[in-house]
DRENDO-1510 file (C-alpha; in Angstrom, 1 decimal, always signed):
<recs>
REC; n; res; u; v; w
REC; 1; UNK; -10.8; -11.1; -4.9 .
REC; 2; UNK; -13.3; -8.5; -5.7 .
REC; 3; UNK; -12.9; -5.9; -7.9 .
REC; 4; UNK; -15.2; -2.7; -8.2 .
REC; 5; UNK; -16.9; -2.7; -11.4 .
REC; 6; UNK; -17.9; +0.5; -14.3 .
REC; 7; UNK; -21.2; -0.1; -12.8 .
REC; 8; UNK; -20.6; +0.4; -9.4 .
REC; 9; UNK; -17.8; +2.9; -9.8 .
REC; 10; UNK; -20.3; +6.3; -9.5 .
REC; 11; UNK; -21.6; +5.9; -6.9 .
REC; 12; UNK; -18.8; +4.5; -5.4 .
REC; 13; UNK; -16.7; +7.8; -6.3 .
REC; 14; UNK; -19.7; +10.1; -5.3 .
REC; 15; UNK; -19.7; +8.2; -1.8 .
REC; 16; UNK; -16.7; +9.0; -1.3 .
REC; 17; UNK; -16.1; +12.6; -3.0 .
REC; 18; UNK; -19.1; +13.5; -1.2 .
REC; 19; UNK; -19.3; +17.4; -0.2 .
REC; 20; UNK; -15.2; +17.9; -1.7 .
REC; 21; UNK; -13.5; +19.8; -4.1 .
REC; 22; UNK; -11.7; +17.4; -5.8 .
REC; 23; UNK; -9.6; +19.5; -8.1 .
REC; 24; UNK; -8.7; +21.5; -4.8 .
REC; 25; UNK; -7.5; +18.3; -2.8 .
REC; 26; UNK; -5.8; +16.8; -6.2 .
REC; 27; UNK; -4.1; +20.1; -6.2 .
REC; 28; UNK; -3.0; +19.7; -3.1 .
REC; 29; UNK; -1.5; +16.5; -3.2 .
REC; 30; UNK; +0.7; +17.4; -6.1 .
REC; 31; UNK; +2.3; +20.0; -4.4 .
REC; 32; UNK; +2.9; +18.1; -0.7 .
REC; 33; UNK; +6.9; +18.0; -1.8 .
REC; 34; UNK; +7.3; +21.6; -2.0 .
REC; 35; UNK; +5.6; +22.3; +1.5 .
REC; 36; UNK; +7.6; +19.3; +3.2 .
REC; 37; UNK; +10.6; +20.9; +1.5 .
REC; 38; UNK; +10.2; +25.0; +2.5 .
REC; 39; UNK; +9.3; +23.5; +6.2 .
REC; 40; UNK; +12.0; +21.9; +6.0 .
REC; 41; UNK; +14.2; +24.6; +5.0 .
REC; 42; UNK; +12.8; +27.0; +7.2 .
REC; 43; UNK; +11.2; +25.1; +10.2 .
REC; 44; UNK; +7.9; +25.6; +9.0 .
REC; 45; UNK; +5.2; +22.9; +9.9 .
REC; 46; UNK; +4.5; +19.7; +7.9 .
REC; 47; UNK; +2.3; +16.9; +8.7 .
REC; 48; UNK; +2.9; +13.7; +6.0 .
REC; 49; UNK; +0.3; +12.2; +8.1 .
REC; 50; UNK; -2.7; +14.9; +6.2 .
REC; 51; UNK; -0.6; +13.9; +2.8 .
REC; 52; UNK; -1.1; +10.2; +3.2 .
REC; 53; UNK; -4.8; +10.3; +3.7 .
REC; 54; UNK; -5.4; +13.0; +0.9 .
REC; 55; UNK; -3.4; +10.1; -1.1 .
REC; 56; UNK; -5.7; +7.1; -0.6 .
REC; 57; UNK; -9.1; +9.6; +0.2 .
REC; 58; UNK; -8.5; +10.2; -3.6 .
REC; 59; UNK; -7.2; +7.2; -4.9 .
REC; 60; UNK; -8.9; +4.2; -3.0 .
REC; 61; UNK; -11.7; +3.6; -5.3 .
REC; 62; UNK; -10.1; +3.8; -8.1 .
REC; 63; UNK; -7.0; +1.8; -6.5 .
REC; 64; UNK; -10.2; -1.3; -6.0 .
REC; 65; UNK; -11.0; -0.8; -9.3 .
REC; 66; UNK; -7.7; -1.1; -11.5 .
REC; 67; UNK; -6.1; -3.2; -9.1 .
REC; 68; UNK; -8.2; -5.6; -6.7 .
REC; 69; UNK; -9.2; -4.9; -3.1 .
REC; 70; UNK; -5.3; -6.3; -1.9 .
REC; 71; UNK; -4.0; -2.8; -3.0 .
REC; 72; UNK; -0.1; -4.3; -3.3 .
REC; 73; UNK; +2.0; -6.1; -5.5 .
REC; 74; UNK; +3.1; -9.1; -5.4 .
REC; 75; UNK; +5.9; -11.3; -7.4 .
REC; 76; UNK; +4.1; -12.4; -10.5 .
REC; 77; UNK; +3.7; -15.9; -12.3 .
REC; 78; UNK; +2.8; -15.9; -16.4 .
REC; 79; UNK; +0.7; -18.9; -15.2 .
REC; 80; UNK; -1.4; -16.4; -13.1 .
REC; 81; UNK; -4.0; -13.6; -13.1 .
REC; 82; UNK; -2.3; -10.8; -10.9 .
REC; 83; UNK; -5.3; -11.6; -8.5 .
REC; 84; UNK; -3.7; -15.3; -8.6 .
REC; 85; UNK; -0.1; -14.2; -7.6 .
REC; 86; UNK; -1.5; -12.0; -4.7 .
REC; 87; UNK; -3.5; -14.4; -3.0 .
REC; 88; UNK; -0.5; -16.9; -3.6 .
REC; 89; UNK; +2.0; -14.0; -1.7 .
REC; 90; UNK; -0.5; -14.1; +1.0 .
REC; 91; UNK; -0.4; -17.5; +1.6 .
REC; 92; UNK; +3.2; -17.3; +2.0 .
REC; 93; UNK; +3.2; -14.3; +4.7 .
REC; 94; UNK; +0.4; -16.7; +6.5 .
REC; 95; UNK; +3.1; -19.4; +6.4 .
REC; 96; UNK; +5.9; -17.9; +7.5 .
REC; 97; UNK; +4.2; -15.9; +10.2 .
REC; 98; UNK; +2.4; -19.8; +11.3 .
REC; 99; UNK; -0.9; -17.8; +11.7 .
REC; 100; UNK; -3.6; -19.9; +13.7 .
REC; 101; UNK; -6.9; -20.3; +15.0 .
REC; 102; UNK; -6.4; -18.3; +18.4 .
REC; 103; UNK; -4.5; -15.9; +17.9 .
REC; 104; UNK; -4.7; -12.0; +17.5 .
REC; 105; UNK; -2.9; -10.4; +14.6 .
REC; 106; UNK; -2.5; -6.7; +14.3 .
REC; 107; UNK; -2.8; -5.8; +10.7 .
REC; 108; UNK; -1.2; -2.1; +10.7 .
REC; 109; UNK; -1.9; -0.3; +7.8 .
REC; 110; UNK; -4.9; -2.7; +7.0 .
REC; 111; UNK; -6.1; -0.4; +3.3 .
REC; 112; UNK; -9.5; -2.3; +2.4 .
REC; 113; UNK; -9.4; -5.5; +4.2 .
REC; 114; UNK; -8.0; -7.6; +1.5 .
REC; 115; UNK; -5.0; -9.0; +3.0 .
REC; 116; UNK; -6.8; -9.6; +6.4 .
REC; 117; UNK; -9.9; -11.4; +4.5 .
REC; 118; UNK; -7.4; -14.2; +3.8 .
REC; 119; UNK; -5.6; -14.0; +7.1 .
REC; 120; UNK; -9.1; -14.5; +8.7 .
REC; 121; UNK; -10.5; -17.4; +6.4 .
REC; 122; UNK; -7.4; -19.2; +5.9 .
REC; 123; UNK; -5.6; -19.6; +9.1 .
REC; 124; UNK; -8.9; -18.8; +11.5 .
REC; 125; UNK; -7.0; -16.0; +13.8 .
REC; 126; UNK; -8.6; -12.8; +14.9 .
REC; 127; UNK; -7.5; -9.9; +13.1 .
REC; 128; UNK; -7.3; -6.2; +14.0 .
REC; 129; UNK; -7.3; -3.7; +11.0 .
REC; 130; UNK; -5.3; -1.0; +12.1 .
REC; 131; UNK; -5.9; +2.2; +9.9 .
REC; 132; UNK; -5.2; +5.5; +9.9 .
REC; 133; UNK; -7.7; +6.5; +7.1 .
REC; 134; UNK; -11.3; +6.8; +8.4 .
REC; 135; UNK; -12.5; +6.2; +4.8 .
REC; 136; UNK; -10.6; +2.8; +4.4 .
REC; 137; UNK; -11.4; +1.8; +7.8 .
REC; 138; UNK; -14.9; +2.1; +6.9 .
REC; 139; UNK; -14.8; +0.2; +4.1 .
REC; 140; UNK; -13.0; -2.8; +5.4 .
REC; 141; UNK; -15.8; -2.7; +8.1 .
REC; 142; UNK; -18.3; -2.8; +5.0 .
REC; 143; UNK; -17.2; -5.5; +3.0 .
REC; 144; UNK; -16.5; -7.9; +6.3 .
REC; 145; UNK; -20.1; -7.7; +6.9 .
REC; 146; UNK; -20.7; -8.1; +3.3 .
REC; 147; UNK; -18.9; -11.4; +3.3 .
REC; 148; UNK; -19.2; -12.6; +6.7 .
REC; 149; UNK; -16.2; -11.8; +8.3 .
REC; 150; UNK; -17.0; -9.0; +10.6 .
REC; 151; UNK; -16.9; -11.2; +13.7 .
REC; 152; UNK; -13.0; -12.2; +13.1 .
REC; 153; UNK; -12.1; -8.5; +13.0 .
REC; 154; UNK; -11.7; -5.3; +15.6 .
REC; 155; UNK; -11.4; -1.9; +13.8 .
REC; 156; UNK; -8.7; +0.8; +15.2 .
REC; 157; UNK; -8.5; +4.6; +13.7 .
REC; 158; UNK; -4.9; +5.5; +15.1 .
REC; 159; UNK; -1.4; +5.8; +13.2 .
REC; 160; UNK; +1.1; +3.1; +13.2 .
REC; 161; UNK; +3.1; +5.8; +14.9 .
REC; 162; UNK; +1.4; +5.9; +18.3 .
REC; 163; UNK; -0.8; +2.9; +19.3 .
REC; 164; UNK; -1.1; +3.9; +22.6 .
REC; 165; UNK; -4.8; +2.4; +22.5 .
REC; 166; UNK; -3.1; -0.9; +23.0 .
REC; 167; UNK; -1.0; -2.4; +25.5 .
REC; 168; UNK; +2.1; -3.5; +25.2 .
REC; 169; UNK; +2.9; -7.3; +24.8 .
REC; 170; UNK; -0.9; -7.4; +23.2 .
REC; 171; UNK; -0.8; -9.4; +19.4 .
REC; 172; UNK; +1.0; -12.7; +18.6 .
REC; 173; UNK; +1.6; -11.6; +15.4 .
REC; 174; UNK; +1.9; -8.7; +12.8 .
REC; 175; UNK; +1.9; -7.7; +9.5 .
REC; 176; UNK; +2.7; -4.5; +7.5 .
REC; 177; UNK; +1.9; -5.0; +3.9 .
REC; 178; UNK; +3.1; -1.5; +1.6 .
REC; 179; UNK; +2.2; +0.7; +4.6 .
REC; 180; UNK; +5.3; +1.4; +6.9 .
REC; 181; UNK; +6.7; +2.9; +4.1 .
REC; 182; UNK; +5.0; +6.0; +4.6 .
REC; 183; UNK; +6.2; +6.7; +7.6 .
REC; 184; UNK; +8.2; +9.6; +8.8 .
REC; 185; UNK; +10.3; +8.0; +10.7 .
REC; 186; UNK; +10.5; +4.3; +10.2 .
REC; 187; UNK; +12.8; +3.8; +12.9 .
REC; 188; UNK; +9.9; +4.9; +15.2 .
REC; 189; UNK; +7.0; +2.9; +13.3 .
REC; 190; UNK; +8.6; -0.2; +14.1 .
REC; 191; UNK; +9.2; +0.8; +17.9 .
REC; 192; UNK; +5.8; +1.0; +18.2 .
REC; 193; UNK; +4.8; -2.4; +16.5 .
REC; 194; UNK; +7.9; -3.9; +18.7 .
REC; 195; UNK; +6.2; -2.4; +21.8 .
REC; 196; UNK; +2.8; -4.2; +21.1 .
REC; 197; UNK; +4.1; -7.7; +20.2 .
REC; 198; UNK; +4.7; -10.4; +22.7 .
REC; 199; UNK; +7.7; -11.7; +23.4 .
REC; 200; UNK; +8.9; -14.0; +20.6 .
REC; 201; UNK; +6.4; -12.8; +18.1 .
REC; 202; UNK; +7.0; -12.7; +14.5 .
REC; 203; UNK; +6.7; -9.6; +12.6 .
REC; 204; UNK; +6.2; -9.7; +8.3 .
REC; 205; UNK; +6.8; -6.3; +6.5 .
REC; 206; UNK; +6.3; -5.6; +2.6 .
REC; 207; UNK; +8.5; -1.9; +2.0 .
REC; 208; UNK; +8.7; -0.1; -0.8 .
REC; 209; UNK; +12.7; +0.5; -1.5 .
REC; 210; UNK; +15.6; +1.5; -3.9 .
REC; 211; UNK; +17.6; -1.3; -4.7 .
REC; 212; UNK; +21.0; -1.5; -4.7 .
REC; 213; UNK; +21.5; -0.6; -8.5 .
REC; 214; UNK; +20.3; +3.1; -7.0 .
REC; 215; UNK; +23.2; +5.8; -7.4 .
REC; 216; UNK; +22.5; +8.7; -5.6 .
REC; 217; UNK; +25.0; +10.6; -8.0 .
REC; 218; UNK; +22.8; +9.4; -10.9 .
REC; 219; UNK; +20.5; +12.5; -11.7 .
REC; 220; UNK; +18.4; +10.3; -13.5 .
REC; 221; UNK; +17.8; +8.0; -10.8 .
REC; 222; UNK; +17.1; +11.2; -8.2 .
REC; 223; UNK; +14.7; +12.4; -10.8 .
REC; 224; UNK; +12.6; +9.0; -10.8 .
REC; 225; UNK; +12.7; +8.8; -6.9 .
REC; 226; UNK; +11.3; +12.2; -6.6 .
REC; 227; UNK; +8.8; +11.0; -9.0 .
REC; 228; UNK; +7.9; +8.1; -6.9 .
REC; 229; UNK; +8.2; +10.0; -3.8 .
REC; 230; UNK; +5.5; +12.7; -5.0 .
REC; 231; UNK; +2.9; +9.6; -6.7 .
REC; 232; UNK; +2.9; +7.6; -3.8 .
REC; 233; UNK; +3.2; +9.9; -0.5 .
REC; 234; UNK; +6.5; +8.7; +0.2 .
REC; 235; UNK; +8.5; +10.6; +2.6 .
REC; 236; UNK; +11.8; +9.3; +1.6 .
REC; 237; UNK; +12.3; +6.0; +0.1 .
REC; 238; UNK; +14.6; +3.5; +2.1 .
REC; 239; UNK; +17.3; +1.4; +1.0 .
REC; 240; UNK; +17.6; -2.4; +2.4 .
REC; 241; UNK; +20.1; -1.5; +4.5 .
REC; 242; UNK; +18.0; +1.0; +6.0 .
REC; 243; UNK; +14.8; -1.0; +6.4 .
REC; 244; UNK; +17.2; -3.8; +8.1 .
REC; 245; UNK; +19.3; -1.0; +10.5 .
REC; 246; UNK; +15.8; +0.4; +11.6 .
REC; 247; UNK; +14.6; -3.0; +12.3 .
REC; 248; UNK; +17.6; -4.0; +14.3 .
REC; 249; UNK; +17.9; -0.6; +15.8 .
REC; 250; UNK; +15.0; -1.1; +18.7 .
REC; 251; UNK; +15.2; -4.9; +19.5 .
REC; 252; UNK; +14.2; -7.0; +16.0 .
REC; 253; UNK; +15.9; -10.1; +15.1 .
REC; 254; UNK; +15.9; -10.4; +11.2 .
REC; 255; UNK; +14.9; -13.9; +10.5 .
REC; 256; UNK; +15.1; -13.4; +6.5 .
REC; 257; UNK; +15.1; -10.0; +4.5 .
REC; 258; UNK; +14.8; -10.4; +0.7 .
REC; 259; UNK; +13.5; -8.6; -3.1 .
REC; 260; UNK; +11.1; -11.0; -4.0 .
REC; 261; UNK; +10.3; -9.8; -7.3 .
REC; 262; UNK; +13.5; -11.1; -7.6 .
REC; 263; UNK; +14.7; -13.7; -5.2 .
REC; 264; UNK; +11.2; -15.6; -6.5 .
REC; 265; UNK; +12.4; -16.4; -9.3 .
REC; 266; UNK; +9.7; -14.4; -11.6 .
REC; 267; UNK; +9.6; -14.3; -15.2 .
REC; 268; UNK; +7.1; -11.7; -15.1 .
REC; 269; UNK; +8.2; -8.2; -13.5 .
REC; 270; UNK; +6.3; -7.0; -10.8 .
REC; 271; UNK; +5.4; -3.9; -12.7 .
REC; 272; UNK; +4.0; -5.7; -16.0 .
REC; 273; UNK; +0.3; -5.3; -15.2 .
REC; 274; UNK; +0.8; -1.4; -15.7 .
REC; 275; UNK; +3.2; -2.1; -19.0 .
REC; 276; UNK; +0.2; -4.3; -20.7 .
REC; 277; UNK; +2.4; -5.9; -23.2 .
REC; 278; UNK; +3.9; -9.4; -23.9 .
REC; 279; UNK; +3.0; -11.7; -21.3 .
REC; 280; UNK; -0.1; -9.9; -19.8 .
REC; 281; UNK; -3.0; -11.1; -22.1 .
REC; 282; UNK; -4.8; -12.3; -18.3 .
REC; 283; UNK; -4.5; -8.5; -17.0 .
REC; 284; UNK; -7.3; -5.9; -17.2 .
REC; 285; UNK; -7.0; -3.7; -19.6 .
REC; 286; UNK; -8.2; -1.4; -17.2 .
REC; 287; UNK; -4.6; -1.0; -15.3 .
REC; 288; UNK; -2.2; -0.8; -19.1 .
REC; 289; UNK; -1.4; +3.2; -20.0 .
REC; 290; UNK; -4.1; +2.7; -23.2 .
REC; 291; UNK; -6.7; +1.4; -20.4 .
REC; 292; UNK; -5.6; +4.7; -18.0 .
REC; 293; UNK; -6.2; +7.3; -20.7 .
REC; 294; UNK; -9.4; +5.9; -22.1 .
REC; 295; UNK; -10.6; +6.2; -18.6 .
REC; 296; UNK; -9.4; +9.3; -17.8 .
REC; 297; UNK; -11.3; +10.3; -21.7 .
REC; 298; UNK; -14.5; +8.7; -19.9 .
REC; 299; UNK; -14.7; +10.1; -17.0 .
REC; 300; UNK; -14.1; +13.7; -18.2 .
REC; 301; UNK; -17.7; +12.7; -20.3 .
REC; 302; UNK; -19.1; +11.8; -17.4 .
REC; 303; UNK; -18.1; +14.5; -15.2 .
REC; 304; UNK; -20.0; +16.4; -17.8 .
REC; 305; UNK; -23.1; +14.5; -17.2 .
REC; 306; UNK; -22.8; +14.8; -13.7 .
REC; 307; UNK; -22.4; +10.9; -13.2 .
REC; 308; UNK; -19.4; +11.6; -11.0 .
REC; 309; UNK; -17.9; +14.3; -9.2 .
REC; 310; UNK; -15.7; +17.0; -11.1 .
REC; 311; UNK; -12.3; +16.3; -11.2 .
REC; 312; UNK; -12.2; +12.5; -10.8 .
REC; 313; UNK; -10.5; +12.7; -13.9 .
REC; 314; UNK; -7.9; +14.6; -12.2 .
REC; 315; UNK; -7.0; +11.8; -9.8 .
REC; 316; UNK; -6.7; +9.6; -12.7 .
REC; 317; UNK; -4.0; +11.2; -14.5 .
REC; 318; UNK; -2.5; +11.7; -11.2 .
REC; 319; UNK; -2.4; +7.7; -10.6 .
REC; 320; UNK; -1.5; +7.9; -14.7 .
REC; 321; UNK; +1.9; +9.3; -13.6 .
REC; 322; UNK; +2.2; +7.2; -10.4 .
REC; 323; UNK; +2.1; +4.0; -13.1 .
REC; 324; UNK; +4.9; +5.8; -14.8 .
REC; 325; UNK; +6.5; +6.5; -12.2 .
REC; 326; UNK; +6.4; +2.4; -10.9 .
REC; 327; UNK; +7.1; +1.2; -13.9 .
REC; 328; UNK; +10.5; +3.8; -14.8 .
REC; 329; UNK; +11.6; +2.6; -11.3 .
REC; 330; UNK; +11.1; -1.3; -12.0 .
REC; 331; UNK; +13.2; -1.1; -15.2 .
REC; 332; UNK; +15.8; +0.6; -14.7 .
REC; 333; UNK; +15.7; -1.8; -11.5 .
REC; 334; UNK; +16.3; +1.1; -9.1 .
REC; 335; UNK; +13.3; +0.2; -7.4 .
REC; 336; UNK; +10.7; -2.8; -5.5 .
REC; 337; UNK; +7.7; -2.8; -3.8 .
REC; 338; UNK; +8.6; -6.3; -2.9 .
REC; 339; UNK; +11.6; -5.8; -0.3 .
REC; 340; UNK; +9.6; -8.8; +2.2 .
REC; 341; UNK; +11.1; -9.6; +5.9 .
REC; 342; UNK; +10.7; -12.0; +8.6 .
REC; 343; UNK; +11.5; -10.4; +12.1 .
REC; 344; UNK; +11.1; -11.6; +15.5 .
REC; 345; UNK; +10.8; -9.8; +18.7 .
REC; 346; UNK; +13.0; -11.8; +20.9 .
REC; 347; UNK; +11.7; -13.9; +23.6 .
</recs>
């Protein structure tokens, strides 16, 4: 998997900061809570849809960089580089979804590419990145080419809330890796990915969820989800039991719903690469708080020389509190990225 390098990073950033004021849109972003909450107090207007692309316009490239071009988590091994335990998760959403050559998979909320890269080189099926963020669309487009993939894959800008630009009954398979979760209305995402999968079709999600162990008397607890709400351009975090009532509510048959970063069996938590203590000697340094604020310290030099845009430092400290966010969730065990399913649309 390949990771954006100091080198490369610049004029990455300047690519895409081109013509913005960064400051302005990381502004923004922080305060996307308080205008969901006034509109909803007072009927105002409110689209999370503008919230979510602000998010990853900002964060992408530095997302590649600190993380690897697979921009989700994955149950970790302390045999493994985090780069190994994401390509192994992969393998197992391939397997359980029996991906082969022929068919069309609808990858909906495809980030970078990195998940679909494997898809397409492993089981030989035709993928379609589906992707409501021009900038990640493009780049997914980019790096195919780069690596010769560009003939397995179809590109789609449209939301995973209305994929009218497809028929239904049209993939034999999906796959929703860390994306659904941003929707509004989760009941309706997974209408729509029902709607476009034949008959019998098997459907794999990764959601971001409070666990069980989340009391929503606990003021501590409410605190962290608001934090995690605000970091990640969540709009509402779902329990399991909600993930599995939406699914069931329009037509899916749960095949098997589980936490891996738990039900794997992991020694490692799925949050350790952002911790950077016992146990991570194979992790960047890059992703561990030390490695955050040195580069928020560097890029503030080189904002001065004009190497990158103004306020990429900003998005940095931004992604800083995210990773605290994550991590506050993961141990008080309120929290998982890894909430994985197996759902079929029935025959």
């Amino acid at each position: 998997m390949k990771h954006a390098s100091l080198t490369t990073l610049p004029k990455s950033l300047r690519n895409a900061y081109r013509g913005w004021n960064v400051a302005s849109r990381v502004s923004r972003f922080g305060g996307w809570l308080d205008r969901k909450n006034r509109a909803d107090a007072d009927g105002g207007d409110y689209d999370h849809a503008e919230t979510v692309n602000n998010y990853y316009d900002l964060c992408s490239e530095f997302m590649q960089f600190g993380w690897n071009e697979s921009l989700h988590f994955a149950p970790l091994s302390p045999a493994e580089t985090l780069e190994e335990s994401i390509v192994r998760h992969q393998r197992l959403m391939i397997e359980q979804l029996q991906l082969r050559e022929g068919m069309r998979i609808a990858d909906i909320g495809c980030g970078v590419g990195g998940p679909m890269r494997r898809v397409a080189r492993e089981s030989g099926a035709r993928v379609v990145c589906i992707n409501n963020n021009a900038q990640q669309l493009d780049k997914a487009r980019s790096r195919n080419i780069e690596v010769g993939l560009d003939h397995m894959a179809e590109y789609v800008k449209c939301s995973f809330m209305d994929m009218s630009v497809f028929e239904a009954n049209s993939f034999d398979a999906g796959y929703a890796i860390e994306s659904t979760c941003h929707a509004p209305d989760k009941r309706g995402a997974f209408a729509e990915i029902f709607r476009v999968l034949k008959p019998g079709a098997l459907f794999w999600g990764q959601e971001m969820c409070m666990t069980d162990r989340f009391d929503p008397g606990n003021s501590r607890h409410r605190v962290m989800k608001g934090e995690l709400e605000l970091g990640i351009a969540l709009n509402g975090v779902a329990t399991f039991a909600e993930v599995n009532r939406a699914l069931e509510d329009i037509g899916f048959h749960i095949l098997e719903a589980t936490d891996r970063g738990i039900e794997d069996g992991s020694s490692t938590p799925w949050y350790e690469p952002m911790v950077g203590q016992a146990g991570t000697l194979r992790n960047a340094f890059r992703r561990t708080p030390l490695g955050r604020k040195a580069m928020a310290g560097g890029l503030r030099i080189a904002e001065a020389t004009r190497l990158i845009p103004k306020g990429s430092a900003a998005v940095i400290r931004l992604m800083d509190r995210t990773a605290e966010a994550y991590v506050a969730g993961g141990k008080t065990g309120i929290f998982t990225p890894l909430y994985c399913f197996l759902a079929r649309k029935p025959r």
